[in-house]
Predicted model as a PDB file, atoms N, CA, C, CB and O in Angstrom, pLDDT in the B-factor column:
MODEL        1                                                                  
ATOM      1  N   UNK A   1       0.852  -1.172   0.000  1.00 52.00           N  
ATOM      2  CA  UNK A   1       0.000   0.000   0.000  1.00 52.00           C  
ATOM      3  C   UNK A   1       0.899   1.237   0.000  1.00 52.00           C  
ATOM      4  CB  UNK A   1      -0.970  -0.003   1.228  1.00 52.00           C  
ATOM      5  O   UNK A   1       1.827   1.355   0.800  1.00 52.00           O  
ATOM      6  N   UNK A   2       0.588   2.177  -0.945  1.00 57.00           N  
ATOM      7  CA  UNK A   2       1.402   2.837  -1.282  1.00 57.00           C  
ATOM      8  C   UNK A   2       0.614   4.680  -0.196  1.00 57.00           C  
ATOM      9  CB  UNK A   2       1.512   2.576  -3.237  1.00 57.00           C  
ATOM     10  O   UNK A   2      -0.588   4.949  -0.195  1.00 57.00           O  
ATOM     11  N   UNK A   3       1.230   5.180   0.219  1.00 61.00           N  
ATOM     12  CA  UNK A   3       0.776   6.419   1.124  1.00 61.00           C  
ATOM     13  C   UNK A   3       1.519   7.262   0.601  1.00 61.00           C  
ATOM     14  CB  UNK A   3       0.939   6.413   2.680  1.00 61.00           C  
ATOM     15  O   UNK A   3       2.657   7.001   0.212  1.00 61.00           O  
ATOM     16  N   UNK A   4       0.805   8.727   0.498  1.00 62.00           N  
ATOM     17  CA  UNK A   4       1.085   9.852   0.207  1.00 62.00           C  
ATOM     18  C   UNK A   4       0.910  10.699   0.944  1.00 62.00           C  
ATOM     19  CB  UNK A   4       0.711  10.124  -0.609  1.00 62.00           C  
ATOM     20  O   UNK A   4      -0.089  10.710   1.662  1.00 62.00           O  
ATOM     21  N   UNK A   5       1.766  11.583   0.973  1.00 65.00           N  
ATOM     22  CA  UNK A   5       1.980  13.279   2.162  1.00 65.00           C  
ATOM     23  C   UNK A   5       1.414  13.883   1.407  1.00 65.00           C  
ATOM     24  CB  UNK A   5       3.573  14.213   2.609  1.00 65.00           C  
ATOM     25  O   UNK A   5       1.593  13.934   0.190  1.00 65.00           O  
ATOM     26  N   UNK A   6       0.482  14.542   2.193  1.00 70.00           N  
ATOM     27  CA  UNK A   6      -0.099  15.917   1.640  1.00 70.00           C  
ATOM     28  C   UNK A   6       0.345  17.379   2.250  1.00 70.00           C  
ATOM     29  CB  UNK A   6      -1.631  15.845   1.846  1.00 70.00           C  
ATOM     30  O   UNK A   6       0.293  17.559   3.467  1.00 70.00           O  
ATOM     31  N   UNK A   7       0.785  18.413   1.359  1.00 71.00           N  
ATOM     32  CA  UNK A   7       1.517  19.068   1.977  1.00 71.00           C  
ATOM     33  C   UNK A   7      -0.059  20.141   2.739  1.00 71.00           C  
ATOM     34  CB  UNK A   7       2.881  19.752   0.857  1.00 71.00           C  
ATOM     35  O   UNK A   7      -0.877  20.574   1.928  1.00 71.00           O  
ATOM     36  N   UNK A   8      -0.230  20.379   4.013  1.00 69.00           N  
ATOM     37  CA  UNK A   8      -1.146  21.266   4.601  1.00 69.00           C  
ATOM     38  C   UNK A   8      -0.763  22.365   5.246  1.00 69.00           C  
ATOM     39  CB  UNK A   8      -1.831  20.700   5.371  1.00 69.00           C  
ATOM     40  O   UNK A   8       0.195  22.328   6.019  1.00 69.00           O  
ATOM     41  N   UNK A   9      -1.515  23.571   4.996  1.00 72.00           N  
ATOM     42  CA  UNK A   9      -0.668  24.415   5.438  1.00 72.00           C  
ATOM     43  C   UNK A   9      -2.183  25.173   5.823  1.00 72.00           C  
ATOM     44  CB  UNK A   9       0.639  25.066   4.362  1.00 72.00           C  
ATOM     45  O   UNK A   9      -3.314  25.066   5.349  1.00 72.00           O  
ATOM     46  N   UNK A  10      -1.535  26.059   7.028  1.00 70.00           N  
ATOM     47  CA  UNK A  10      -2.220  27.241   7.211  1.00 70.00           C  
ATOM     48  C   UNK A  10      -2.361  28.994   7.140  1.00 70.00           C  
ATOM     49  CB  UNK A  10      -2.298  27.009   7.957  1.00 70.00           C  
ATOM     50  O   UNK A  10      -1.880  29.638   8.073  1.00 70.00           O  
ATOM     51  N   UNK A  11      -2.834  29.496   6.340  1.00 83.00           N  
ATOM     52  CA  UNK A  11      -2.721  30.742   6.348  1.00 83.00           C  
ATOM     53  C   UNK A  11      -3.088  31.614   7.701  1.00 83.00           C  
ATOM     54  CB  UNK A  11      -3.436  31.070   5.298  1.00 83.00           C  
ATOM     55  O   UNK A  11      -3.497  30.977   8.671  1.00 83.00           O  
ATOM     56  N   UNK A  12      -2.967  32.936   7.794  1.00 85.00           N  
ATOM     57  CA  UNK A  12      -3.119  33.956   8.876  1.00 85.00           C  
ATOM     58  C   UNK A  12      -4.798  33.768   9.360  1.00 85.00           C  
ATOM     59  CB  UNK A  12      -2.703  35.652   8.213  1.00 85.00           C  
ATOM     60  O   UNK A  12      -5.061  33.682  10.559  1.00 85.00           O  
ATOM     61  N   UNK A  13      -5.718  33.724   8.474  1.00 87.00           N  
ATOM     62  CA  UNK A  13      -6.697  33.626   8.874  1.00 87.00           C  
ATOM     63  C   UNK A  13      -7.389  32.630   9.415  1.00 87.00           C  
ATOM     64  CB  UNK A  13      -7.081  33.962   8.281  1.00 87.00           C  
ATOM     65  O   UNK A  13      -8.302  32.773  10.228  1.00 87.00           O  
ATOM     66  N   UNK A  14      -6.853  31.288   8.855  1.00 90.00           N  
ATOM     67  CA  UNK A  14      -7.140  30.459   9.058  1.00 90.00           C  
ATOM     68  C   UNK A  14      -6.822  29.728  10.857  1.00 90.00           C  
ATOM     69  CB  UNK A  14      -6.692  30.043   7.926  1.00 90.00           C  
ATOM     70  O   UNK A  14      -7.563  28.887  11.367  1.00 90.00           O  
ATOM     71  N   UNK A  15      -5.609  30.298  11.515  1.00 91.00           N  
ATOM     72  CA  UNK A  15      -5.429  30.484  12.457  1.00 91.00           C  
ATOM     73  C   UNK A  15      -5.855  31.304  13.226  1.00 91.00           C  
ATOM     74  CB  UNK A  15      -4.730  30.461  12.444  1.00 91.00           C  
ATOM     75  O   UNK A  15      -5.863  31.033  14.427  1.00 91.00           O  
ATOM     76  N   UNK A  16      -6.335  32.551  12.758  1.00 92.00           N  
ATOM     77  CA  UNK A  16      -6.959  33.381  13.736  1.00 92.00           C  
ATOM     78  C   UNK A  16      -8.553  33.122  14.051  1.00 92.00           C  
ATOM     79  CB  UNK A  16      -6.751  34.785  13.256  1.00 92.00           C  
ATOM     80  O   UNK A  16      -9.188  33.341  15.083  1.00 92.00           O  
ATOM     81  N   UNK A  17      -9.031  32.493  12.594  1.00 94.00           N  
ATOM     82  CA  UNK A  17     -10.275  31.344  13.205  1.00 94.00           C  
ATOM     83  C   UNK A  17     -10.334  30.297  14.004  1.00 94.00           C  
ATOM     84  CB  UNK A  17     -10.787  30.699  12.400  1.00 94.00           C  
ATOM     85  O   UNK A  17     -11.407  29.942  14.494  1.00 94.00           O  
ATOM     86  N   UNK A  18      -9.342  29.750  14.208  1.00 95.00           N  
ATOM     87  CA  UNK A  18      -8.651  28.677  14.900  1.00 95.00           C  
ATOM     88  C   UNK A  18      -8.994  28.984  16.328  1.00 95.00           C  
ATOM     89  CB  UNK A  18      -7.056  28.615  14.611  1.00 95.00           C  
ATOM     90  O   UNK A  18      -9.746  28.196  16.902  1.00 95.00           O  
ATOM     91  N   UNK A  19      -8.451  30.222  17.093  1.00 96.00           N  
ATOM     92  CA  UNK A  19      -7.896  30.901  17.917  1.00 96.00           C  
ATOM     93  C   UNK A  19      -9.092  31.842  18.950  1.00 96.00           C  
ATOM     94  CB  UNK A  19      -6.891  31.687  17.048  1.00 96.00           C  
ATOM     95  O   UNK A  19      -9.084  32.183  20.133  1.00 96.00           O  
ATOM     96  N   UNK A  20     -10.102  32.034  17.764  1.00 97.00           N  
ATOM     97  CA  UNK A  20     -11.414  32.609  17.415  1.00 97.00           C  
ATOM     98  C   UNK A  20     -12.271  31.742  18.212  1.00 97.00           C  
ATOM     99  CB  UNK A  20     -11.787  32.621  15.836  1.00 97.00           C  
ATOM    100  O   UNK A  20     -12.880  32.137  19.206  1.00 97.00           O  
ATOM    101  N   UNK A  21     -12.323  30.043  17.564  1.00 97.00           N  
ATOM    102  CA  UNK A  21     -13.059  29.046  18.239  1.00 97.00           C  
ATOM    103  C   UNK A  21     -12.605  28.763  19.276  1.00 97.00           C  
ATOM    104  CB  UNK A  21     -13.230  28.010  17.676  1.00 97.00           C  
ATOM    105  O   UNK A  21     -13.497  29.026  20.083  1.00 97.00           O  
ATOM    106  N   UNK A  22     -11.644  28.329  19.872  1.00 97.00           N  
ATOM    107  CA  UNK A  22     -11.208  28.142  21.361  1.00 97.00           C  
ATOM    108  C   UNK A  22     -11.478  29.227  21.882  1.00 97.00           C  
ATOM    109  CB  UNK A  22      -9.817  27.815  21.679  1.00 97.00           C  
ATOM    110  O   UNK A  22     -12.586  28.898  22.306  1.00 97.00           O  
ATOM    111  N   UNK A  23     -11.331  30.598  22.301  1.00 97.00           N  
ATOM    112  CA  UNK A  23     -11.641  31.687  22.734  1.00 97.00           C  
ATOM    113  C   UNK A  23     -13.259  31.504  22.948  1.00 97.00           C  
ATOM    114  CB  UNK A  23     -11.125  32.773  21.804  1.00 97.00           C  
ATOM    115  O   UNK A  23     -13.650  31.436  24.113  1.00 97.00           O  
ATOM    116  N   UNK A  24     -14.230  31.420  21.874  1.00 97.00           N  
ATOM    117  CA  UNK A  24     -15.556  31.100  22.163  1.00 97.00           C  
ATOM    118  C   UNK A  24     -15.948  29.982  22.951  1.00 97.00           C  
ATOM    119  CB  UNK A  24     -16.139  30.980  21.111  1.00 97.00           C  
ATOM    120  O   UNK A  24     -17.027  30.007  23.542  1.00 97.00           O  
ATOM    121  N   UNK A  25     -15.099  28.896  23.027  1.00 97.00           N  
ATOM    122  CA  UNK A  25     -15.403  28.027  23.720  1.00 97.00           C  
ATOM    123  C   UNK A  25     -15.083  28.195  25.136  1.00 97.00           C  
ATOM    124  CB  UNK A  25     -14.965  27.063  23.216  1.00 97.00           C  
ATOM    125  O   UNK A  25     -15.835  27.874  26.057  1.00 97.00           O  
ATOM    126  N   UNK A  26     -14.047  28.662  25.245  1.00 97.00           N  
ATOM    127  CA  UNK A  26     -13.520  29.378  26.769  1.00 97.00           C  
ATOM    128  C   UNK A  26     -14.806  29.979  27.327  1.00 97.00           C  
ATOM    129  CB  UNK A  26     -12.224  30.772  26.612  1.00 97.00           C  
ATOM    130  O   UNK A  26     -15.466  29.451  28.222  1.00 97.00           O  
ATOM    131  N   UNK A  27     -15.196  31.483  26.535  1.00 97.00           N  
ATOM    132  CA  UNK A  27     -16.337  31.945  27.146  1.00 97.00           C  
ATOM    133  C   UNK A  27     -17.314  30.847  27.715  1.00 97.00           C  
ATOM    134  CB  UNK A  27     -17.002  32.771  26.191  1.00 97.00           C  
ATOM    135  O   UNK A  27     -17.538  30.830  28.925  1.00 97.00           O  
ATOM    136  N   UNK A  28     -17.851  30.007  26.943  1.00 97.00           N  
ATOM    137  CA  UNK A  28     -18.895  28.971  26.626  1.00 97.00           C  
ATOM    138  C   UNK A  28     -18.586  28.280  28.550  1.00 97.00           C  
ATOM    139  CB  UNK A  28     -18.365  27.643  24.799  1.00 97.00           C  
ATOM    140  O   UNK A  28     -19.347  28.324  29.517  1.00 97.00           O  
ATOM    141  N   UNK A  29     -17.492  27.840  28.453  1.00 97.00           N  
ATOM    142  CA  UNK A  29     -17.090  27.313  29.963  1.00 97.00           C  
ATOM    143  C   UNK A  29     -16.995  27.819  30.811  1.00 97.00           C  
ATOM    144  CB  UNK A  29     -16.209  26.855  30.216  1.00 97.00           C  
ATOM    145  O   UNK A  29     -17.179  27.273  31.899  1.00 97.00           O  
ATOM    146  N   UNK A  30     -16.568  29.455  30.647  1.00 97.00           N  
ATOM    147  CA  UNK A  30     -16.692  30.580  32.102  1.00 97.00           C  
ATOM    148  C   UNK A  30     -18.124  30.768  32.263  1.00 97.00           C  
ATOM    149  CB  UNK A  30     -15.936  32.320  31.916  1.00 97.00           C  
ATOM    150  O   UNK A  30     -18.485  30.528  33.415  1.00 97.00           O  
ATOM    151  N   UNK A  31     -18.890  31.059  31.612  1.00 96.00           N  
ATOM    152  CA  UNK A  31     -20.582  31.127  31.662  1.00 96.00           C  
ATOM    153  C   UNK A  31     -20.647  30.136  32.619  1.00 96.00           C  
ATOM    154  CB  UNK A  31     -21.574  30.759  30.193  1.00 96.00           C  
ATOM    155  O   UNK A  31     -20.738  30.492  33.794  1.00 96.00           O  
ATOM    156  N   UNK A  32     -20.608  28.512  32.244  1.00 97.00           N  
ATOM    157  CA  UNK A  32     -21.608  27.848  33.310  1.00 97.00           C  
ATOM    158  C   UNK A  32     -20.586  27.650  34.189  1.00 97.00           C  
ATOM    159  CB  UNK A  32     -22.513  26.432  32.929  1.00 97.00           C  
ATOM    160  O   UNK A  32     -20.856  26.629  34.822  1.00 97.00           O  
ATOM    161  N   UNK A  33     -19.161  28.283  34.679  1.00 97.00           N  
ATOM    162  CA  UNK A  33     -18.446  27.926  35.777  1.00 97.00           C  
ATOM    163  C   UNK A  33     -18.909  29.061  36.599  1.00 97.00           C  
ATOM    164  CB  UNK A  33     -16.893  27.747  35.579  1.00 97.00           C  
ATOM    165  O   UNK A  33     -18.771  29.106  37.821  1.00 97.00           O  
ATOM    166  N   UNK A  34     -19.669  30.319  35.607  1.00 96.00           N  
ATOM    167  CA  UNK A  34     -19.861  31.477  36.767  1.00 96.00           C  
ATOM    168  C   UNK A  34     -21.406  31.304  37.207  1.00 96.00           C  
ATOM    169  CB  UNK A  34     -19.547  33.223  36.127  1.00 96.00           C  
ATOM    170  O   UNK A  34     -21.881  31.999  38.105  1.00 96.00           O  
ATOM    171  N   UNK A  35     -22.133  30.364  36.537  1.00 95.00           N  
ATOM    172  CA  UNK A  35     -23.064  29.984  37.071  1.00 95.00           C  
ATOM    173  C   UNK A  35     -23.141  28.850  38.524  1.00 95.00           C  
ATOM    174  CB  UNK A  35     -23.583  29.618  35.991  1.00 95.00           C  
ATOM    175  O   UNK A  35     -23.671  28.924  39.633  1.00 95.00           O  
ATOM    176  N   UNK A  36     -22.430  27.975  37.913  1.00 96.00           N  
ATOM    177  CA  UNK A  36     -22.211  26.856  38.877  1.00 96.00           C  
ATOM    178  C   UNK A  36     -21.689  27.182  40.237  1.00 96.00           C  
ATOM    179  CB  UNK A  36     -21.299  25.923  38.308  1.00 96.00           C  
ATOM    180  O   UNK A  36     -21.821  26.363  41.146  1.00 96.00           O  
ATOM    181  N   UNK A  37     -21.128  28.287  40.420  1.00 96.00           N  
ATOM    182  CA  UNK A  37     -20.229  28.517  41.524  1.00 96.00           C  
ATOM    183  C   UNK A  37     -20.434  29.310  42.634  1.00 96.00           C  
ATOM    184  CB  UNK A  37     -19.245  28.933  41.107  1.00 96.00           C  
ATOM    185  O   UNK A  37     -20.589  30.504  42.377  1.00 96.00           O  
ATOM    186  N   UNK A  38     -20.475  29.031  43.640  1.00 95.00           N  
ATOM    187  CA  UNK A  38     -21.002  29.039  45.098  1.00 95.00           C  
ATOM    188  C   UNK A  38     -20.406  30.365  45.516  1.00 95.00           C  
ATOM    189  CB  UNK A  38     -20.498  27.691  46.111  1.00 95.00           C  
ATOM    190  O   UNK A  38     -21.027  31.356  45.900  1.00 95.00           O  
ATOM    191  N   UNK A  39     -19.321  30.244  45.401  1.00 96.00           N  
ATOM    192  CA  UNK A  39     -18.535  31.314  46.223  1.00 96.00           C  
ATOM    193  C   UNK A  39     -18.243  32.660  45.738  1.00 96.00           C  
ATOM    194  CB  UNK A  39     -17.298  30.833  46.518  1.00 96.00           C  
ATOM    195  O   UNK A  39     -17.769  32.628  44.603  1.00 96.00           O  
ATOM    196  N   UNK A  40     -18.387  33.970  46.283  1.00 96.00           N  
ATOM    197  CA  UNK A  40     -17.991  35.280  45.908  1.00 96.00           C  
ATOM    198  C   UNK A  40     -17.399  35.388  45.029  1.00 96.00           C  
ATOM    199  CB  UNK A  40     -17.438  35.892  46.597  1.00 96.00           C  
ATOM    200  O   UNK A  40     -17.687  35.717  43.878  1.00 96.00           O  
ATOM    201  N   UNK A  41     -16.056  34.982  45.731  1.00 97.00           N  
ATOM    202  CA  UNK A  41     -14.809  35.320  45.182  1.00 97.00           C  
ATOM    203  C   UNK A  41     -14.480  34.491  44.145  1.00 97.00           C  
ATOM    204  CB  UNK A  41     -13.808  35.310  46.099  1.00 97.00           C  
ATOM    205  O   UNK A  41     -14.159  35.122  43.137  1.00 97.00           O  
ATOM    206  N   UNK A  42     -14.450  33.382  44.040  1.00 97.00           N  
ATOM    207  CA  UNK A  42     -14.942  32.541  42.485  1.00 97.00           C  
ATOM    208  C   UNK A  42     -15.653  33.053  41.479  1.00 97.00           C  
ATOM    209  CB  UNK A  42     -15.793  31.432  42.641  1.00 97.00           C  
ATOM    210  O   UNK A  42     -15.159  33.278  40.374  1.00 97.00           O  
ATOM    211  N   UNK A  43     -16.886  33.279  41.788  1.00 96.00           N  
ATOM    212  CA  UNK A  43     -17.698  34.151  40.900  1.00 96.00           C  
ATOM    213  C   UNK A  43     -16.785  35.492  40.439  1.00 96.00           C  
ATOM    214  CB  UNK A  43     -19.111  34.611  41.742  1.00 96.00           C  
ATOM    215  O   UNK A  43     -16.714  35.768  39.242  1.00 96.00           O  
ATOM    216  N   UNK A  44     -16.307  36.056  41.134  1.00 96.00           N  
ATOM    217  CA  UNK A  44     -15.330  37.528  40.538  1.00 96.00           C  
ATOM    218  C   UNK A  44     -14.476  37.444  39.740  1.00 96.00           C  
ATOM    219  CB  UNK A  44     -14.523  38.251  41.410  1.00 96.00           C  
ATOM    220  O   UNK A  44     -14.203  38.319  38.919  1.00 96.00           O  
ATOM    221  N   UNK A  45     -13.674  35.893  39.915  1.00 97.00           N  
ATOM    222  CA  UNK A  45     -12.274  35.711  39.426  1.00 97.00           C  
ATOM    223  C   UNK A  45     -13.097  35.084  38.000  1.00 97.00           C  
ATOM    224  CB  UNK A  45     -11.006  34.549  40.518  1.00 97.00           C  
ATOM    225  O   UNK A  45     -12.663  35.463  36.912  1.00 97.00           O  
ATOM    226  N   UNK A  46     -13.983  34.369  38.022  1.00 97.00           N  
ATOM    227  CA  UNK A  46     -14.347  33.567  36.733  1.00 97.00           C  
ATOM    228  C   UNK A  46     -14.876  34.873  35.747  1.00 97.00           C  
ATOM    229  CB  UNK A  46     -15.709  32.218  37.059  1.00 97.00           C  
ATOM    230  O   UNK A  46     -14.902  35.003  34.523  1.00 97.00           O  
ATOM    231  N   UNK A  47     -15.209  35.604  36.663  1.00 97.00           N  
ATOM    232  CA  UNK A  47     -16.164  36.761  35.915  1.00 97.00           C  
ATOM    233  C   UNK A  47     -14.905  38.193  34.983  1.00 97.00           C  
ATOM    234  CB  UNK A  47     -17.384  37.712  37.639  1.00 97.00           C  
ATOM    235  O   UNK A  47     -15.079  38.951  34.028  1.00 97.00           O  
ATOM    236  N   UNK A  48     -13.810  37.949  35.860  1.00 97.00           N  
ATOM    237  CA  UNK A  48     -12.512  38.574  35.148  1.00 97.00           C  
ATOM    238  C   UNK A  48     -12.315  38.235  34.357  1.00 97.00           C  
ATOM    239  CB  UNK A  48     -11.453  38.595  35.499  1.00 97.00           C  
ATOM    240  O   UNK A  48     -12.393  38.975  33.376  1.00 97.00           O  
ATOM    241  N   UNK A  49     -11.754  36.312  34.147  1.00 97.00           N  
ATOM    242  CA  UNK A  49     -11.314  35.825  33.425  1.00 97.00           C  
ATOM    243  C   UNK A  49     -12.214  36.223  32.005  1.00 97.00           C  
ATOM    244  CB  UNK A  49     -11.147  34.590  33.936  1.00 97.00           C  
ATOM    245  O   UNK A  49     -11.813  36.822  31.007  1.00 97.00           O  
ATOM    246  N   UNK A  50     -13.572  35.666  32.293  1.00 97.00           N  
ATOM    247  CA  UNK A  50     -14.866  35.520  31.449  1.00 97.00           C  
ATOM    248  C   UNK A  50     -14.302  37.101  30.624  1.00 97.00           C  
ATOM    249  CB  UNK A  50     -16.755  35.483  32.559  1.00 97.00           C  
ATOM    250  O   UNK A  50     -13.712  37.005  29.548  1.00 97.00           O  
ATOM    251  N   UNK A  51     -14.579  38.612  31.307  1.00 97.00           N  
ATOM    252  CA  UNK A  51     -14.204  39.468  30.722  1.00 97.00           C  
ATOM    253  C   UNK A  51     -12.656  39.955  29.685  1.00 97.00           C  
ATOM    254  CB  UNK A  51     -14.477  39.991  31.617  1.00 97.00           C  
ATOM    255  O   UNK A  51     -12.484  40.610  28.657  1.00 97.00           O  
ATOM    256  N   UNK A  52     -12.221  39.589  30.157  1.00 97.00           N  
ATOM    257  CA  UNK A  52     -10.543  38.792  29.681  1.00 97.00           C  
ATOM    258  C   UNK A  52     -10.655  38.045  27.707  1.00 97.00           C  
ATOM    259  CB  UNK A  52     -10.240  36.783  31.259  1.00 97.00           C  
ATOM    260  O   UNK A  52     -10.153  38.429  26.651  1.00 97.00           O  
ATOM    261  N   UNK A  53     -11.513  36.950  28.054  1.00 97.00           N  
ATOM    262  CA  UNK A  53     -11.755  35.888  26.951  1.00 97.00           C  
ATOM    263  C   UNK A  53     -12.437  37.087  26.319  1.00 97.00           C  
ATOM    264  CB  UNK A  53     -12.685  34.287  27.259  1.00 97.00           C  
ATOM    265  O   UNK A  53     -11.851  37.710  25.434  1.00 97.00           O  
ATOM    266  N   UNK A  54     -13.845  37.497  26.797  1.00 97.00           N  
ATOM    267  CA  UNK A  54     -14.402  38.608  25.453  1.00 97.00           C  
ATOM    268  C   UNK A  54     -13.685  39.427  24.797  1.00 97.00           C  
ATOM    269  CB  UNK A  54     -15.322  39.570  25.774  1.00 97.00           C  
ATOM    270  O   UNK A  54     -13.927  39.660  23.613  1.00 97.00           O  
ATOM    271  N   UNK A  55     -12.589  40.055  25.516  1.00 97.00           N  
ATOM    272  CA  UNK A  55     -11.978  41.338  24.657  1.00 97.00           C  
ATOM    273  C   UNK A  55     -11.322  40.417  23.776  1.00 97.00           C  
ATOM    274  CB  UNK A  55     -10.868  42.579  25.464  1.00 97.00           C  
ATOM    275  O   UNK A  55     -11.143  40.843  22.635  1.00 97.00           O  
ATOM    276  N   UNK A  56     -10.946  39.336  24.013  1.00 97.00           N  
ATOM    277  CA  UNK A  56      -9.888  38.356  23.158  1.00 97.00           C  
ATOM    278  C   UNK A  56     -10.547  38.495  21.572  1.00 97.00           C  
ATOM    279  CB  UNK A  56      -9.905  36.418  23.819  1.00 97.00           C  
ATOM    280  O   UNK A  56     -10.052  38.741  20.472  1.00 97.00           O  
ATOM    281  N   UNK A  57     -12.045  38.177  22.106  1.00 97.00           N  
ATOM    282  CA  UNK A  57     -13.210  37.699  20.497  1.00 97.00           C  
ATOM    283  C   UNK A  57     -12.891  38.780  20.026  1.00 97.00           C  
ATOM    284  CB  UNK A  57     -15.189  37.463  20.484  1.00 97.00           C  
ATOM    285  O   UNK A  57     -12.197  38.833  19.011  1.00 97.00           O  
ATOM    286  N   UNK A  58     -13.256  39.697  20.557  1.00 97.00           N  
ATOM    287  CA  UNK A  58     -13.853  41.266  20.365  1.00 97.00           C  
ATOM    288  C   UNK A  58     -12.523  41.864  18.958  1.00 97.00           C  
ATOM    289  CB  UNK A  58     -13.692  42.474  22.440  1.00 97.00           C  
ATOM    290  O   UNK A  58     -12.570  42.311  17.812  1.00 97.00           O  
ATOM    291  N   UNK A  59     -11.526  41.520  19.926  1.00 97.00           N  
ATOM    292  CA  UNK A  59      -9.980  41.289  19.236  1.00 97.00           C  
ATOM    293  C   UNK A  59      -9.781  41.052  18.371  1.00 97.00           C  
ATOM    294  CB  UNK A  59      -9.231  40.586  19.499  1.00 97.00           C  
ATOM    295  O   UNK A  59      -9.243  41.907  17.667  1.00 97.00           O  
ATOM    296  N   UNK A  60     -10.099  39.615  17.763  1.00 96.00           N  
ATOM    297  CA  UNK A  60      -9.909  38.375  17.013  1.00 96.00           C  
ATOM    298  C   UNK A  60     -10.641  38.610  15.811  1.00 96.00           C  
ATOM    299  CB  UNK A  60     -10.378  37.091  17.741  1.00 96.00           C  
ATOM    300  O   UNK A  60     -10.266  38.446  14.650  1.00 96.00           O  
ATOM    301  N   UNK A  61     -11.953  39.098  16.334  1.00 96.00           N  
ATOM    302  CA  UNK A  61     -13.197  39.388  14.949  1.00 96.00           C  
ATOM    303  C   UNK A  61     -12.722  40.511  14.429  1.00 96.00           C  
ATOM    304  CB  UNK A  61     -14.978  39.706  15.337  1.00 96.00           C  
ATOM    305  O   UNK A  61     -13.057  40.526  13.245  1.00 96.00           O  
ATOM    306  N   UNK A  62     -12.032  41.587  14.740  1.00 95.00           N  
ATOM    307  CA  UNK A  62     -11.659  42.900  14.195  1.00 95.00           C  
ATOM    308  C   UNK A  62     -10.201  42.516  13.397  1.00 95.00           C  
ATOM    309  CB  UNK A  62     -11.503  44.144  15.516  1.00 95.00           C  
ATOM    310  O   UNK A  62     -10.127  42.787  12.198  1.00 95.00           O  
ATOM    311  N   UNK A  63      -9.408  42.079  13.869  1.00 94.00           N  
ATOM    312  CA  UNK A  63      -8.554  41.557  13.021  1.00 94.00           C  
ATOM    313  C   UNK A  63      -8.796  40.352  11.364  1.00 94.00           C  
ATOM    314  CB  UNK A  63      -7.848  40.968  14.108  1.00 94.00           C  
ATOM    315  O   UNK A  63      -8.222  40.272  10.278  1.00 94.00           O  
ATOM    316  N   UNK A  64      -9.953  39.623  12.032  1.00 93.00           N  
ATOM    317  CA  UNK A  64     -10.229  38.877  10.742  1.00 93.00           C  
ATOM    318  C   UNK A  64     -11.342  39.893   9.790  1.00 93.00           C  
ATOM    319  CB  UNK A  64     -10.961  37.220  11.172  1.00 93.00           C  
ATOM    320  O   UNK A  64     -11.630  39.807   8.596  1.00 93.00           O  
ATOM    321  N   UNK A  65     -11.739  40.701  10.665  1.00 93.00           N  
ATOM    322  CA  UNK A  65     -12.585  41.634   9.598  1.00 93.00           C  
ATOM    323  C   UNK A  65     -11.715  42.421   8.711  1.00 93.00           C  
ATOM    324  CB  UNK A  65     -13.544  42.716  10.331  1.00 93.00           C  
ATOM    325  O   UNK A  65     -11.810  42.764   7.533  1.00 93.00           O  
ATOM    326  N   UNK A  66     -10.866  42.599   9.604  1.00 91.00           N  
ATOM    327  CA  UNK A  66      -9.108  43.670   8.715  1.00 91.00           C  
ATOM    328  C   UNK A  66      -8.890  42.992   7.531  1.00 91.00           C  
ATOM    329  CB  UNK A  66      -7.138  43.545   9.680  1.00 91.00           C  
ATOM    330  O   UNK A  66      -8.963  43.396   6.371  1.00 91.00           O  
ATOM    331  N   UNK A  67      -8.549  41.663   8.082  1.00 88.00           N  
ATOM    332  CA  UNK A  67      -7.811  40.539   6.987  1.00 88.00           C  
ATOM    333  C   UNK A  67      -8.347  40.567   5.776  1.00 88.00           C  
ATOM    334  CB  UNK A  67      -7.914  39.022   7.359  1.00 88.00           C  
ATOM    335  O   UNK A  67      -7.812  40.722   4.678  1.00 88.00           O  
ATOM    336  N   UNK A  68      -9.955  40.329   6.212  1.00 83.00           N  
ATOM    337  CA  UNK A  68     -11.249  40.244   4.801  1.00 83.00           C  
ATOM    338  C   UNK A  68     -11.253  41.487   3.775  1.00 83.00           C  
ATOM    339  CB  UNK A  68     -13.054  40.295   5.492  1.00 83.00           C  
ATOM    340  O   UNK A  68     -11.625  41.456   2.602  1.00 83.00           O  
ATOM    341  N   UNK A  69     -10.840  42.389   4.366  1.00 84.00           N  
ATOM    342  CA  UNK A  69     -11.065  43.816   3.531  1.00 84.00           C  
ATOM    343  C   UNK A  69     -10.033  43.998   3.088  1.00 84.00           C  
ATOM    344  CB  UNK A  69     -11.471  45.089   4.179  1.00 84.00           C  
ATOM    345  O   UNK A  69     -10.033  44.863   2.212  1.00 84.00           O  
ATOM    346  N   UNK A  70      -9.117  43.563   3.299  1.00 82.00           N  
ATOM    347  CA  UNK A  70      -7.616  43.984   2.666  1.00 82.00           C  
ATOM    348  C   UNK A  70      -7.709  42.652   1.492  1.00 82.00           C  
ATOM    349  CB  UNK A  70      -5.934  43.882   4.083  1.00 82.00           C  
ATOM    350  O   UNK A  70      -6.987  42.833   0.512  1.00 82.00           O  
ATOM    351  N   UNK A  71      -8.418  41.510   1.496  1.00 77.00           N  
ATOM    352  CA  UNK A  71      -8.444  40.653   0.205  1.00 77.00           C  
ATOM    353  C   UNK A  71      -9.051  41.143  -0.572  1.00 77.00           C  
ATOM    354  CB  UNK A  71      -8.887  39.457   0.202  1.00 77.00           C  
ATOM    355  O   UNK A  71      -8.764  40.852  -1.733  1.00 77.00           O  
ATOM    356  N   UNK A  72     -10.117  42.064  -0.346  1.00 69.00           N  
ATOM    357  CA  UNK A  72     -11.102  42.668  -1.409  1.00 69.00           C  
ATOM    358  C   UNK A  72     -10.546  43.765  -2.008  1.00 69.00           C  
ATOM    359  CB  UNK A  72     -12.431  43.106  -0.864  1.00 69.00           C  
ATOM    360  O   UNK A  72     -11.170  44.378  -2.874  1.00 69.00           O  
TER     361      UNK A  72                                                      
ENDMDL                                                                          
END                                                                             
């Protein structure tokens, strides 16, 4: 059986979508950890973090919006 390499590669955007989805998923997990969670001070720190991850998107989408307009 004969196997072949395929050469794969990633461009800028394609990573910053990458980067984009984990970041959303982060949020996705601070939500029900700031739900789930009993304590004050837990709730504050998850609720930083949580604020933290948004500016990340907030970030991420403005840069891939950059990217898109500079192909056009």
């Amino acid at each position: 059986m004969k196997t072949s390499k395929r050469e794969i590669t990633l461009d800028e955007c394609d990573s910053l979508r990458d980067i984009l989805s984990a970041e959303k998923a982060l949020l996705s997990a601070y939500t029900e950890a700031i739900c789930a969670s009993e304590r004050k001070e837990m709730r504050t720190e998850l609720l930083s973090a949580f604020s933290s991850a948004a500016e990340d998107v907030f970030f991420l989408s403005d840069l891939l919006s950059a990217r898109k307009a500079d192909r056009v």
